[in-house]
mmCIF file as gemmi writes it, N, C-alpha and C atoms, coordinates in Angstrom:
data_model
loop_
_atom_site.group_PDB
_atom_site.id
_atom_site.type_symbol
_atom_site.label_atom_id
_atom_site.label_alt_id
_atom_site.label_comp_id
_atom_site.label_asym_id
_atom_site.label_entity_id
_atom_site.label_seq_id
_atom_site.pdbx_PDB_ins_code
_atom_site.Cartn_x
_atom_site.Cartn_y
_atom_site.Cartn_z
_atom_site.occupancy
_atom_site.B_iso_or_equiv
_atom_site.pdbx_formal_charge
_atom_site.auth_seq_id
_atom_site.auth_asym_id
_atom_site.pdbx_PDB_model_num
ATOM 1 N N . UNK Axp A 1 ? -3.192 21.815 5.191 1 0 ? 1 A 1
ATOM 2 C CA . UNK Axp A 1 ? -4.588 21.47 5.239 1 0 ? 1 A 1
ATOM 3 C C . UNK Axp A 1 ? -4.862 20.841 6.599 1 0 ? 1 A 1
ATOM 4 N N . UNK Axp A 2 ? -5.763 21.365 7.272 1 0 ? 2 A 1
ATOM 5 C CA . UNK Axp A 2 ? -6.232 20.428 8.667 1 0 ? 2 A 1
ATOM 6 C C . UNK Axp A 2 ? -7.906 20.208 8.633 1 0 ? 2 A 1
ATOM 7 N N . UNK Axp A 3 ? -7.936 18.904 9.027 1 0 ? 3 A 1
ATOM 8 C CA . UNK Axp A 3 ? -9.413 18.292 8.906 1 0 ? 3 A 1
ATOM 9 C C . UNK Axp A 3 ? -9.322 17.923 10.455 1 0 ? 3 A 1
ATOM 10 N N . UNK Axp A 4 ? -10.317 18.411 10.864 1 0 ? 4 A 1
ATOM 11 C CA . UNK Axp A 4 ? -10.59 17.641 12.542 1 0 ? 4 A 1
ATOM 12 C C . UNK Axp A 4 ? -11.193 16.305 12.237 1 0 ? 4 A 1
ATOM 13 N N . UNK Axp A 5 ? -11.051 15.562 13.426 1 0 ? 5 A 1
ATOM 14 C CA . UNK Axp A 5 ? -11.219 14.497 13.469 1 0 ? 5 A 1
ATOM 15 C C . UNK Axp A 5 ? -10.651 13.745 12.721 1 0 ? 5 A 1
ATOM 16 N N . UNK Axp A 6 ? -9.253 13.329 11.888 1 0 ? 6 A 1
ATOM 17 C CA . UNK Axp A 6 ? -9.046 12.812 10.998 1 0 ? 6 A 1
ATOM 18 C C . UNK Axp A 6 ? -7.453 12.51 11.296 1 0 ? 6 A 1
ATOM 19 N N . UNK Axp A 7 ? -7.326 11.62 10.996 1 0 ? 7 A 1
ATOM 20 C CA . UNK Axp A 7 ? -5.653 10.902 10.925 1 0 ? 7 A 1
ATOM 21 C C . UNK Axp A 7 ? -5.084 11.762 9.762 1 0 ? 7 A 1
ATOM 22 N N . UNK Axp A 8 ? -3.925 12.517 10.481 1 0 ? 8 A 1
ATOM 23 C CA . UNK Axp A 8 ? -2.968 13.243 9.861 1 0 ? 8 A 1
ATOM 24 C C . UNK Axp A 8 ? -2.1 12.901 8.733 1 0 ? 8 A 1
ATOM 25 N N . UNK Axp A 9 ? -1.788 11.294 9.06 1 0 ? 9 A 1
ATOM 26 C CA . UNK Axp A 9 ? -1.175 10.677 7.748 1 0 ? 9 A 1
ATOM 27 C C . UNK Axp A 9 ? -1.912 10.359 6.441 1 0 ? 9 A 1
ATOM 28 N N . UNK Axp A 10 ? -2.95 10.244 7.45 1 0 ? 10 A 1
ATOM 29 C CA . UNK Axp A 10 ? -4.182 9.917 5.486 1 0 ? 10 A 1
ATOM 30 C C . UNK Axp A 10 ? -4.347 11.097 4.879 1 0 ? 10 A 1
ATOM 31 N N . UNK Axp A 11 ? -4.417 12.388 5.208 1 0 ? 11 A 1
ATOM 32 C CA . UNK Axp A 11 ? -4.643 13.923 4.571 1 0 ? 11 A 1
ATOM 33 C C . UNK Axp A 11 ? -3.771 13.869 3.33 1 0 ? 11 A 1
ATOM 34 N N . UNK Axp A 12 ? -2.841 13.022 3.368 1 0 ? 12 A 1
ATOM 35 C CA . UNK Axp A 12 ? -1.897 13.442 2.134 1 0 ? 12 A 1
ATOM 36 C C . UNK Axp A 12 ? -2.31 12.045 0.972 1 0 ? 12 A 1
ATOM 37 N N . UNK Axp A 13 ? -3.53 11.678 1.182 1 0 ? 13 A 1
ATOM 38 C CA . UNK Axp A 13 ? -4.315 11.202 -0.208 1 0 ? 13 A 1
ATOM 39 C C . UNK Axp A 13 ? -5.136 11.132 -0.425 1 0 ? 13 A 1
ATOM 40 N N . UNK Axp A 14 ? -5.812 12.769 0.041 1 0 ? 14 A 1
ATOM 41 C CA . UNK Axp A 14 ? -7.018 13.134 -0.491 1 0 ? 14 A 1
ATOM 42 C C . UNK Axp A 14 ? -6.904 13.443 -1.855 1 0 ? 14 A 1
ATOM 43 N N . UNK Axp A 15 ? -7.763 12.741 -3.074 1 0 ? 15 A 1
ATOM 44 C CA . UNK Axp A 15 ? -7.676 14.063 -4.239 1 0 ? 15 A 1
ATOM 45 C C . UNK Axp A 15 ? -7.845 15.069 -3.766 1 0 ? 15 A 1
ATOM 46 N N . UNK Axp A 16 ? -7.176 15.957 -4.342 1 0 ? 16 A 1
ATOM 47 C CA . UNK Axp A 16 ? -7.558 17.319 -4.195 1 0 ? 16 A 1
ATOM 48 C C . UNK Axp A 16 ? -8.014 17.896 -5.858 1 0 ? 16 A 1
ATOM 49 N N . UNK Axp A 17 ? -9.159 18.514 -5.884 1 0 ? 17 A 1
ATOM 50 C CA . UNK Axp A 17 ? -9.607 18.967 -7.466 1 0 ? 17 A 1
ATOM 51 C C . UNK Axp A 17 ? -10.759 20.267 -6.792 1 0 ? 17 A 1
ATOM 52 N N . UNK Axp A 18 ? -10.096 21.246 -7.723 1 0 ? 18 A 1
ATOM 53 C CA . UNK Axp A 18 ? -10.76 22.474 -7.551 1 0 ? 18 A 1
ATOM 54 C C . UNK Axp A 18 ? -12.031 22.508 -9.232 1 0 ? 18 A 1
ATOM 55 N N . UNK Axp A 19 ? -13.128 22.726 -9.335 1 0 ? 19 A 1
ATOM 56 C CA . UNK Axp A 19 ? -14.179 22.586 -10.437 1 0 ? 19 A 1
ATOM 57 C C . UNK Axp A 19 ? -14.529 24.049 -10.793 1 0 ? 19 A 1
ATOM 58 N N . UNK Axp A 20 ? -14.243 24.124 -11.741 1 0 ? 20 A 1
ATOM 59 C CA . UNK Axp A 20 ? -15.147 25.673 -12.499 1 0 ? 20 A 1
ATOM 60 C C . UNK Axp A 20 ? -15.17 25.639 -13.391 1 0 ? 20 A 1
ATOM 61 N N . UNK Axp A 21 ? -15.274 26.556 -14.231 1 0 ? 21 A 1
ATOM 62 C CA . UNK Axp A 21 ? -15.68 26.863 -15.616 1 0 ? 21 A 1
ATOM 63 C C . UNK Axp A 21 ? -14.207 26.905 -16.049 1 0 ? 21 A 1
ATOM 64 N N . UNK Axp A 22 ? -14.46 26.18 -17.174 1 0 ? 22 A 1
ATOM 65 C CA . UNK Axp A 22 ? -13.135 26.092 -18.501 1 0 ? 22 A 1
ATOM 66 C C . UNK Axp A 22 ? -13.214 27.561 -18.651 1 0 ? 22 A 1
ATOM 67 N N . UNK Axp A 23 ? -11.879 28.484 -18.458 1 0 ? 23 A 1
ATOM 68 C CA . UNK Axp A 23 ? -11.591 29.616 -19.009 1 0 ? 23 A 1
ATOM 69 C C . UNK Axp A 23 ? -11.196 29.275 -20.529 1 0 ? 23 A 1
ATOM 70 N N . UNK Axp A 24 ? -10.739 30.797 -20.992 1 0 ? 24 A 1
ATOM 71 C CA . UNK Axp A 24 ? -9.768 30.685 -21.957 1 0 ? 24 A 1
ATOM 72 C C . UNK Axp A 24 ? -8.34 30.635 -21.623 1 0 ? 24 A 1
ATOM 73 N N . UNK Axp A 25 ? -7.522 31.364 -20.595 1 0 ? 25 A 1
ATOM 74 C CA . UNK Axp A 25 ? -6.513 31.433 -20.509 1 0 ? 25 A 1
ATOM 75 C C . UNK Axp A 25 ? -5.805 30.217 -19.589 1 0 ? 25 A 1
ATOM 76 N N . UNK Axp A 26 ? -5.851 29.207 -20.734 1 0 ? 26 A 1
ATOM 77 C CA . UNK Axp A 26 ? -5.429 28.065 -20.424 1 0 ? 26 A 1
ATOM 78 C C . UNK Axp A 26 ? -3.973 28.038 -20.883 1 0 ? 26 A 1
ATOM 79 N N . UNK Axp A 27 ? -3.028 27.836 -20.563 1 0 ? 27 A 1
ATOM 80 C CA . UNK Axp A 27 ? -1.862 27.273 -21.212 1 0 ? 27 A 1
ATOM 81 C C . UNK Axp A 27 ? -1.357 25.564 -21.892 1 0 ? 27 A 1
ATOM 82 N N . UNK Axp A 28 ? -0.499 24.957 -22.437 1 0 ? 28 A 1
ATOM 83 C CA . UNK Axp A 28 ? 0.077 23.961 -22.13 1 0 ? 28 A 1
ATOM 84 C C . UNK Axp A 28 ? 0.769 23.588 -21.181 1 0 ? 28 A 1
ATOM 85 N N . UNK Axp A 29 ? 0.751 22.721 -20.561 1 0 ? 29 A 1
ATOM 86 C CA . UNK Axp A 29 ? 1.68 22.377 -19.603 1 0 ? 29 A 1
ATOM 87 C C . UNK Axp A 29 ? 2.851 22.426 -19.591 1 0 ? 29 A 1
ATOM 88 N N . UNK Axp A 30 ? 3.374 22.152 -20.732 1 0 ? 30 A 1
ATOM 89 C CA . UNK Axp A 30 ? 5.169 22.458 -20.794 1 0 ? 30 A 1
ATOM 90 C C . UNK Axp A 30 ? 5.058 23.838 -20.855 1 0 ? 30 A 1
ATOM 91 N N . UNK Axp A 31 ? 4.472 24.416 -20.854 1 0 ? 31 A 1
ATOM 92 C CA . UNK Axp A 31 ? 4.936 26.495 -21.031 1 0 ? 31 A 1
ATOM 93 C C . UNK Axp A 31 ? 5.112 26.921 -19.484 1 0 ? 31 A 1
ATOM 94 N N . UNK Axp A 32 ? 4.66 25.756 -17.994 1 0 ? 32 A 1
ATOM 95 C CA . UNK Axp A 32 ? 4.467 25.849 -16.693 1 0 ? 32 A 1
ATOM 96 C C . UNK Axp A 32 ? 5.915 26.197 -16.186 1 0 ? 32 A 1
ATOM 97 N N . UNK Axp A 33 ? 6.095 27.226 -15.636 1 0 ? 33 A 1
ATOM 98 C CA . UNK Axp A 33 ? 7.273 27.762 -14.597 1 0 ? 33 A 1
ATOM 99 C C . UNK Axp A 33 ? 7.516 26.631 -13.907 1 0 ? 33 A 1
ATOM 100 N N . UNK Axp A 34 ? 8.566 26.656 -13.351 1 0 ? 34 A 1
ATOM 101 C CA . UNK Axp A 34 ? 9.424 25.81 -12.079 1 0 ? 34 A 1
ATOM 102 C C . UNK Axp A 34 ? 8.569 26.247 -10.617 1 0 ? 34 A 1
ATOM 103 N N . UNK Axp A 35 ? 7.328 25.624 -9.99 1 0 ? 35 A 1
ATOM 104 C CA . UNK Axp A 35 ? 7.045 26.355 -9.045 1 0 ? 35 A 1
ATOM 105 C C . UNK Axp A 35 ? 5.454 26.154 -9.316 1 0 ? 35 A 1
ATOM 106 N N . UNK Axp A 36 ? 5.193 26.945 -10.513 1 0 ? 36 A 1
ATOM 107 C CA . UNK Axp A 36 ? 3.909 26.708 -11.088 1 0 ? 36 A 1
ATOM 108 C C . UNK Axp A 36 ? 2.629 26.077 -10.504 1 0 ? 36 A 1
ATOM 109 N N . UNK Axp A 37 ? 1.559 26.922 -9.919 1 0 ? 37 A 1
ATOM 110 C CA . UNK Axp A 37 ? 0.32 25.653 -9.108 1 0 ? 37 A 1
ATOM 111 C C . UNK Axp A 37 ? -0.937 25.542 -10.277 1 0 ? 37 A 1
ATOM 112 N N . UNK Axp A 38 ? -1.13 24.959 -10.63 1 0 ? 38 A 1
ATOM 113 C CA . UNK Axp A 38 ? -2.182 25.367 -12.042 1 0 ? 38 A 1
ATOM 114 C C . UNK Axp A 38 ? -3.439 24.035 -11.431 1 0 ? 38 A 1
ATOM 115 N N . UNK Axp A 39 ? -4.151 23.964 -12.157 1 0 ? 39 A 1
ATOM 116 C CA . UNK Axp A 39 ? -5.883 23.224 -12.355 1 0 ? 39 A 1
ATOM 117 C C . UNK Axp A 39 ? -5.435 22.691 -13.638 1 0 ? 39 A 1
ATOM 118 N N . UNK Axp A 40 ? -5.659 21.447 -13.924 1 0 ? 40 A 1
ATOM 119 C CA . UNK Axp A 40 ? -5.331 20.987 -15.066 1 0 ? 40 A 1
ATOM 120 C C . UNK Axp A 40 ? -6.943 20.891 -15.672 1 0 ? 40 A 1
ATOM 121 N N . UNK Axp A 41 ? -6.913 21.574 -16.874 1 0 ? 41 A 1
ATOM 122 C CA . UNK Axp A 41 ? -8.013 22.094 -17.822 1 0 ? 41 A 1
ATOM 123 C C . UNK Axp A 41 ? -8.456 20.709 -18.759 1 0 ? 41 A 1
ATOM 124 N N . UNK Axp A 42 ? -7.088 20.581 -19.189 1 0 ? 42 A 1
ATOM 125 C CA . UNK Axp A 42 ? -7.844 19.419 -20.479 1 0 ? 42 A 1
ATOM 126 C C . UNK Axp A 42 ? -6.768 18.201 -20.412 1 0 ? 42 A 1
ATOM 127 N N . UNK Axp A 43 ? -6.932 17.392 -20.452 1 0 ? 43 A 1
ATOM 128 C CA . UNK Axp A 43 ? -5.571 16.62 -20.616 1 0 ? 43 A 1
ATOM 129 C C . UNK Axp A 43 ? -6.729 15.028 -21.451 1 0 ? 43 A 1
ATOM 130 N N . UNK Axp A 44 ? -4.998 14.468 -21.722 1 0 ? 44 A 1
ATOM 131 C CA . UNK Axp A 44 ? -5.377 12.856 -22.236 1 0 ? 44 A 1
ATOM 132 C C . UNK Axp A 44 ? -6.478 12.218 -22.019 1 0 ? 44 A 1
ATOM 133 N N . UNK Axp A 45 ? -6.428 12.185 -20.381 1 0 ? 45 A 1
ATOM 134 C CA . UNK Axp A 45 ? -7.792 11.026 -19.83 1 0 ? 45 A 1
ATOM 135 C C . UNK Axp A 45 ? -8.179 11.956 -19.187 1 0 ? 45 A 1
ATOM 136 N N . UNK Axp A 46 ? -9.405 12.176 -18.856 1 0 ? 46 A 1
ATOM 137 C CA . UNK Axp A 46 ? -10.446 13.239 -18.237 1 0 ? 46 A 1
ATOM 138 C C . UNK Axp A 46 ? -11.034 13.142 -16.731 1 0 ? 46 A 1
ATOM 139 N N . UNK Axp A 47 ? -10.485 11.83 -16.362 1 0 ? 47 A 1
ATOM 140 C CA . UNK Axp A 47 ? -10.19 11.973 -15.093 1 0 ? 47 A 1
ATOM 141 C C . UNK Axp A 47 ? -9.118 12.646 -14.034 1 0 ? 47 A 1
ATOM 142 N N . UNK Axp A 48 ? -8.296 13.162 -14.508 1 0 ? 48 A 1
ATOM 143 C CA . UNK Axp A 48 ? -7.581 14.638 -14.308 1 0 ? 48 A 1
ATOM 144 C C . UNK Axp A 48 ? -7.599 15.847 -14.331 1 0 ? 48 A 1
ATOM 145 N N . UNK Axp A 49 ? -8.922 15.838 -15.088 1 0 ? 49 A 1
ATOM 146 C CA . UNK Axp A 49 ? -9.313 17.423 -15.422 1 0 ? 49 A 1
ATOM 147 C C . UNK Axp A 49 ? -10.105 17.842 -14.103 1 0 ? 49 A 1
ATOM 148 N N . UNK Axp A 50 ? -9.2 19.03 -13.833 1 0 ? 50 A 1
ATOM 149 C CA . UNK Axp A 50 ? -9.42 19.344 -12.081 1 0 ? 50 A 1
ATOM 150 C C . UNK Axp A 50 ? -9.043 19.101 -11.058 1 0 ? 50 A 1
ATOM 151 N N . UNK Axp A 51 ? -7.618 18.695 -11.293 1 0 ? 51 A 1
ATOM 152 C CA . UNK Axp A 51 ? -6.922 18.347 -10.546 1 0 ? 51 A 1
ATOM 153 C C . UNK Axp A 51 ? -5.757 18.987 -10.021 1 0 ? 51 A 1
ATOM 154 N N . UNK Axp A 52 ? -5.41 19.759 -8.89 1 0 ? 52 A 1
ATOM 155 C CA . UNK Axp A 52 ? -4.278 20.891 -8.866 1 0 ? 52 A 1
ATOM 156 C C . UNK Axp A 52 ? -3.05 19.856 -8.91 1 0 ? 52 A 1
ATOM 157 N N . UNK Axp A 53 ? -2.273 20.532 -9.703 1 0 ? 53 A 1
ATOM 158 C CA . UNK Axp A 53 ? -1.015 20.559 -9.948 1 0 ? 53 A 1
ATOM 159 C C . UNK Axp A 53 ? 0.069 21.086 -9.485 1 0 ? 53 A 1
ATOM 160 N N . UNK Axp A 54 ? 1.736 20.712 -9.294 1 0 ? 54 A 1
ATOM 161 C CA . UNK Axp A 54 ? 2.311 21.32 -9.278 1 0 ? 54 A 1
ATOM 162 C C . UNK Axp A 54 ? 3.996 21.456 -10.114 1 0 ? 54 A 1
ATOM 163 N N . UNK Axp A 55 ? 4.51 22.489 -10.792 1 0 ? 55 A 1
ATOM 164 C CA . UNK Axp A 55 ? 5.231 22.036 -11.714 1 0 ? 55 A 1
ATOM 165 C C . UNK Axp A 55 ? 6.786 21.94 -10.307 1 0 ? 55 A 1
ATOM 166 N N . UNK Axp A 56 ? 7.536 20.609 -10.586 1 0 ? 56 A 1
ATOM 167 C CA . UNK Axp A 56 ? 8.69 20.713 -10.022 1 0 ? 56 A 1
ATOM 168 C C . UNK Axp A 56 ? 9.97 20.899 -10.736 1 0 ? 56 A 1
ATOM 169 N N . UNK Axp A 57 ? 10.914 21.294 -11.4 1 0 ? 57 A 1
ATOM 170 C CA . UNK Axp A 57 ? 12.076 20.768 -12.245 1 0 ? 57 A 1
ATOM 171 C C . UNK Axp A 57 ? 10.954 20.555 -13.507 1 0 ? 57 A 1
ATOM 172 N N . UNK Axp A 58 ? 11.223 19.206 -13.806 1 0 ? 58 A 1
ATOM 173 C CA . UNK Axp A 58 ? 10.87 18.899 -15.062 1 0 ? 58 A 1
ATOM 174 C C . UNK Axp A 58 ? 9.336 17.658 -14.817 1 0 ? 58 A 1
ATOM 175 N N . UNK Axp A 59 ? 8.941 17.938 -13.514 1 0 ? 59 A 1
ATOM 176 C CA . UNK Axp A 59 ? 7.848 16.83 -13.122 1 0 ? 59 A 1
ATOM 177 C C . UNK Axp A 59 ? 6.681 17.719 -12.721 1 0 ? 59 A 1
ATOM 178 N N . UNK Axp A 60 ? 5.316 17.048 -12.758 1 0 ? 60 A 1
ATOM 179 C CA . UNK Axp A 60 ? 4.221 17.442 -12.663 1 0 ? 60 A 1
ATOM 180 C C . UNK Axp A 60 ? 3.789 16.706 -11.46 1 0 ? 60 A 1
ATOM 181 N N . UNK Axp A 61 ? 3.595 17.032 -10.394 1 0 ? 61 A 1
ATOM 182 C CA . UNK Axp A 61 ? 2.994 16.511 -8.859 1 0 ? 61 A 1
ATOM 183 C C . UNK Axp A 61 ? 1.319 16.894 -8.805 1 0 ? 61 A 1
ATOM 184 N N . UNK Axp A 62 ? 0.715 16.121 -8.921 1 0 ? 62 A 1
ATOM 185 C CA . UNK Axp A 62 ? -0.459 15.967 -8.254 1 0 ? 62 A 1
ATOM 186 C C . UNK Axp A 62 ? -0.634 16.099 -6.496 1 0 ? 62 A 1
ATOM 187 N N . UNK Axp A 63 ? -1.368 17.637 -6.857 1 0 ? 63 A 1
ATOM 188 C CA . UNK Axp A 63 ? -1.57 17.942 -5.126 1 0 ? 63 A 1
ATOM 189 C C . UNK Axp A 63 ? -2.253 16.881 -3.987 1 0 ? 63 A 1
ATOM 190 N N . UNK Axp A 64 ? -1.74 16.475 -3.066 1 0 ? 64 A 1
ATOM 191 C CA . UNK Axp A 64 ? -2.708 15.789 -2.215 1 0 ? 64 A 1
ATOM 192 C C . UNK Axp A 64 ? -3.073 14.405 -2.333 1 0 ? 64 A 1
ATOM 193 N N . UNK Axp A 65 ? -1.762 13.805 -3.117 1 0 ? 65 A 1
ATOM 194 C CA . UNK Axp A 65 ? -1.438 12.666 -3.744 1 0 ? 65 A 1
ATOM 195 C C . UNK Axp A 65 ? 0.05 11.845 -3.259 1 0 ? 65 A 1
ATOM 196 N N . UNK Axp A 66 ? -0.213 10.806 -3.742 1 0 ? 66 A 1
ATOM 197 C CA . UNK Axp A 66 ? 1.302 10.399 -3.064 1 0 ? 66 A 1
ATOM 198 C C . UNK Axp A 66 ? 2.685 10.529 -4.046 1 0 ? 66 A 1
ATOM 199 N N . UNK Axp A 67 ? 3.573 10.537 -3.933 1 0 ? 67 A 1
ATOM 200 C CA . UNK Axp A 67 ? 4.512 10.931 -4.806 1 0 ? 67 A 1
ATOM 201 C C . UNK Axp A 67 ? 4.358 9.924 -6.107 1 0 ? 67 A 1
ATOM 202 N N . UNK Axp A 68 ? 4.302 9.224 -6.513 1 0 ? 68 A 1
ATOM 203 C CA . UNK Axp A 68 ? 4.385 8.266 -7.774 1 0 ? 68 A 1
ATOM 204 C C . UNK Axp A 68 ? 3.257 8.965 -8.451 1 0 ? 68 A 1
ATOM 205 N N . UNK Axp A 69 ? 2.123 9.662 -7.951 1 0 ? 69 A 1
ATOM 206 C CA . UNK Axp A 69 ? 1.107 9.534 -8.607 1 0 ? 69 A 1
ATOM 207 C C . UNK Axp A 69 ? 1 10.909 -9.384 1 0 ? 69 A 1
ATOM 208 N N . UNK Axp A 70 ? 1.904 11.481 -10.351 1 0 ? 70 A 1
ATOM 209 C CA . UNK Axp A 70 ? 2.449 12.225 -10.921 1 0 ? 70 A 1
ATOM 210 C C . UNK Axp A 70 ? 3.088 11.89 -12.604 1 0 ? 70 A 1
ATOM 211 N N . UNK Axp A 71 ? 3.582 12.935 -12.646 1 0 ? 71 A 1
ATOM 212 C CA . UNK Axp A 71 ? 3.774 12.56 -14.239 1 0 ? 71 A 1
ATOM 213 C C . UNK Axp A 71 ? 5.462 13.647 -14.458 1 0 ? 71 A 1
ATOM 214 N N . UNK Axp A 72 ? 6.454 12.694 -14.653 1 0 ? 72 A 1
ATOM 215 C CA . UNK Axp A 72 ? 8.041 13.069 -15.287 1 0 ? 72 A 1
ATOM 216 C C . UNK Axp A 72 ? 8.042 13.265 -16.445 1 0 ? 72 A 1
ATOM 217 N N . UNK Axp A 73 ? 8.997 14.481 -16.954 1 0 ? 73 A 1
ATOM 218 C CA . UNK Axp A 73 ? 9.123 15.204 -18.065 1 0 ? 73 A 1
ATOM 219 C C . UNK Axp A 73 ? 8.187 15.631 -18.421 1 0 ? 73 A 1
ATOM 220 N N . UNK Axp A 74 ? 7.651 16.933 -18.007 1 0 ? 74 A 1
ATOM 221 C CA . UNK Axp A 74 ? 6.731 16.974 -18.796 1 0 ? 74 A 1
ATOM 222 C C . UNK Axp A 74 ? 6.856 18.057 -19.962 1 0 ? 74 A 1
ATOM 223 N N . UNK Axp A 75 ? 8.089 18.023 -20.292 1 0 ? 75 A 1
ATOM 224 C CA . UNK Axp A 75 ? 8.906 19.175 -21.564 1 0 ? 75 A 1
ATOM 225 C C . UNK Axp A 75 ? 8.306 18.126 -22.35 1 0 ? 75 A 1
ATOM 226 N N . UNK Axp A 76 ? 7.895 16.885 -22.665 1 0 ? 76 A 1
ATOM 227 C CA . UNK Axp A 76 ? 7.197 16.29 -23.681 1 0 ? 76 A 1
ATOM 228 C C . UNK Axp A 76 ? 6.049 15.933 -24.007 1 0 ? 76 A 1
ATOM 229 N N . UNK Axp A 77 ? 5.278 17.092 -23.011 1 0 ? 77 A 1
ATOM 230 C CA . UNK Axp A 77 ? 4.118 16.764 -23.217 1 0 ? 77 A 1
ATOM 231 C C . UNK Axp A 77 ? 3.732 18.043 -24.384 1 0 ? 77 A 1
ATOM 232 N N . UNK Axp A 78 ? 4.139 18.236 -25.22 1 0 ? 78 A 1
ATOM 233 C CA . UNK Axp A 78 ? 3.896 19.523 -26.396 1 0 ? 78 A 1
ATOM 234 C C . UNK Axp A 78 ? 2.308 19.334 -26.636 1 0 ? 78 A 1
ATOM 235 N N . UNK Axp A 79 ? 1.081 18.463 -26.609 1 0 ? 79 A 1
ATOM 236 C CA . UNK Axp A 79 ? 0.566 18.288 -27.197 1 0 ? 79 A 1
ATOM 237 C C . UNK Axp A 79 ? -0.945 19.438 -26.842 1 0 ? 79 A 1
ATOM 238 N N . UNK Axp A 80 ? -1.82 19.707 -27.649 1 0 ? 80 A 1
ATOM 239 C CA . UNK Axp A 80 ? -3.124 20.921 -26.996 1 0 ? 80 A 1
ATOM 240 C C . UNK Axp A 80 ? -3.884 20.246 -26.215 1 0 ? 80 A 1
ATOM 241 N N . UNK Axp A 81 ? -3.56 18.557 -26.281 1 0 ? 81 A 1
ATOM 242 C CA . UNK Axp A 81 ? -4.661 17.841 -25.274 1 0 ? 81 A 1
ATOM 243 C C . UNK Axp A 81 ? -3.988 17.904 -23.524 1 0 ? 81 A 1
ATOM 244 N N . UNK Axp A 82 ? -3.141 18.514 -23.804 1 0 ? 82 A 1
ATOM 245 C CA . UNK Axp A 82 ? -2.018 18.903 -22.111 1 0 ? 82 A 1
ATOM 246 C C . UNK Axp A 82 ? -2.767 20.066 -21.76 1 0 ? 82 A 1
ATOM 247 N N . UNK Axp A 83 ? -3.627 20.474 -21.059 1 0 ? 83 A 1
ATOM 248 C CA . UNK Axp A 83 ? -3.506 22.194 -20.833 1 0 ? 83 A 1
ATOM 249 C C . UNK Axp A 83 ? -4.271 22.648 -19.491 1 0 ? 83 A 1
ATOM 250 N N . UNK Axp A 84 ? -3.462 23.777 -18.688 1 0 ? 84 A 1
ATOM 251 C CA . UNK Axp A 84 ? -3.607 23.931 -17.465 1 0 ? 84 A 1
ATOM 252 C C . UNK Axp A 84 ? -3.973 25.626 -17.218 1 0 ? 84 A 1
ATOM 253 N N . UNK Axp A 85 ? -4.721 25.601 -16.042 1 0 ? 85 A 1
ATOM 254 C CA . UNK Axp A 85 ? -4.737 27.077 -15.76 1 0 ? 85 A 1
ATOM 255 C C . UNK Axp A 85 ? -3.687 27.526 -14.536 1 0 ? 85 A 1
ATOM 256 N N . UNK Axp A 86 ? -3.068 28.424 -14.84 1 0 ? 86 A 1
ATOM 257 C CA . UNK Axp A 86 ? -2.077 28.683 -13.484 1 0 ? 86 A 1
ATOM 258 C C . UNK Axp A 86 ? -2.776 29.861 -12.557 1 0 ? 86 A 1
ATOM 259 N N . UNK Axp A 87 ? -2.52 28.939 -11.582 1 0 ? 87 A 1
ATOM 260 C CA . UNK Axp A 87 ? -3.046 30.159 -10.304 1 0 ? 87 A 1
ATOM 261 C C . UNK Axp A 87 ? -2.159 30.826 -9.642 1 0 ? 87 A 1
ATOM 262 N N . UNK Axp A 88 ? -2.493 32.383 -9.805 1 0 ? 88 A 1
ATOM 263 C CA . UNK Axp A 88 ? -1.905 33.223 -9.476 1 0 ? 88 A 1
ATOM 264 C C . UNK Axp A 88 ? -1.844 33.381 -7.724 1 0 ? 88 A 1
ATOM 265 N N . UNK Axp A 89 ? -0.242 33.419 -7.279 1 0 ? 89 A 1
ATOM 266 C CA . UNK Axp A 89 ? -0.067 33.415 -5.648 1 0 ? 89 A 1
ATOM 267 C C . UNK Axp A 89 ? -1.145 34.156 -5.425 1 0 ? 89 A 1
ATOM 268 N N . UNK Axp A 90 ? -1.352 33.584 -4.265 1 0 ? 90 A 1
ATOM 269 C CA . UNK Axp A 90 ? -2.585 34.128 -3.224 1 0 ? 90 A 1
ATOM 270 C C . UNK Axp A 90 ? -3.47 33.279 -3.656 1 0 ? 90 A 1
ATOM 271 N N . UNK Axp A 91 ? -3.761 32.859 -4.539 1 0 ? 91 A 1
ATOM 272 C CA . UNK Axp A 91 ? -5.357 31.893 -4.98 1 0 ? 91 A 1
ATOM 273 C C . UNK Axp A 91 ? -5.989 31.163 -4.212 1 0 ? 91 A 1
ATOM 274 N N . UNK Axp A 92 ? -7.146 31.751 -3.008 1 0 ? 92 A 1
ATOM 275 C CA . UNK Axp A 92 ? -7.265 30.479 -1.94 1 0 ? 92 A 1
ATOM 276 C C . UNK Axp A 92 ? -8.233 29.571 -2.51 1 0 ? 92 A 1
ATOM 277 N N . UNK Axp A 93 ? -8.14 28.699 -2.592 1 0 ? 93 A 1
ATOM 278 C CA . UNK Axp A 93 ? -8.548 27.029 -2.674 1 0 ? 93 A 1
ATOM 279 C C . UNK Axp A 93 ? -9.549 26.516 -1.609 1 0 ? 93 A 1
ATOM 280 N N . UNK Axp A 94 ? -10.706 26.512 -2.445 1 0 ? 94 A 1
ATOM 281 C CA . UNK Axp A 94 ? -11.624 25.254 -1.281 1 0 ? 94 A 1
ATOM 282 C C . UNK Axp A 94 ? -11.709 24.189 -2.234 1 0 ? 94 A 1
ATOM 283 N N . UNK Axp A 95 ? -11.806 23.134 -1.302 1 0 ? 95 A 1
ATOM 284 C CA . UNK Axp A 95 ? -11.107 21.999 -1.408 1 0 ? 95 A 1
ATOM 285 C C . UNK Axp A 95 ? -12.729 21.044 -1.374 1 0 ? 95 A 1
């Protein structure tokens, strides 16, 4: 991501949240590949909803965030209030 005029070290805590219409082909989050970039659709607190994601191992990274500000294991998040859309490579993103 490059923003003119802007200090290079702060870019990495911008939210980043992409907004559209709730599809249907939402998944759960634990069903997310190793790799996985998804829009988180519905979750717990609703201040997340719209927020790109990324699945690592077994952790969920919030794009454009600082590392803590994420969520480990998320093989336990089974629940329908977890659920993300995955974007298919190539998906360009305005921000």
């Amino acid at each position: 991501m490059y923003m003119t005029g802007t200090n290079p070290i702060l870019t990495n805590q911008i939210n980043m949240k992409l907004y559209k219409e709730i599809p249907d082909n939402t998944i759960c989050v634990n069903d997310m590949k190793d790799g996985d970039i998804a829009i988180i659709r519905k979750w717990g607190i609703s201040d997340y909803v719209g927020c790109i994601v990324q699945r690592y191992e077994n952790n969920l990274i919030r794009l454009g965030e600082n590392s803590g500000k994420g969520w480990s294991d998320v093989l336990n998040y089974r629940n329908e209030n977890f659920r993300v859309e995955i974007l298919p490579k190539g998906t360009l993103l305005e921000v």
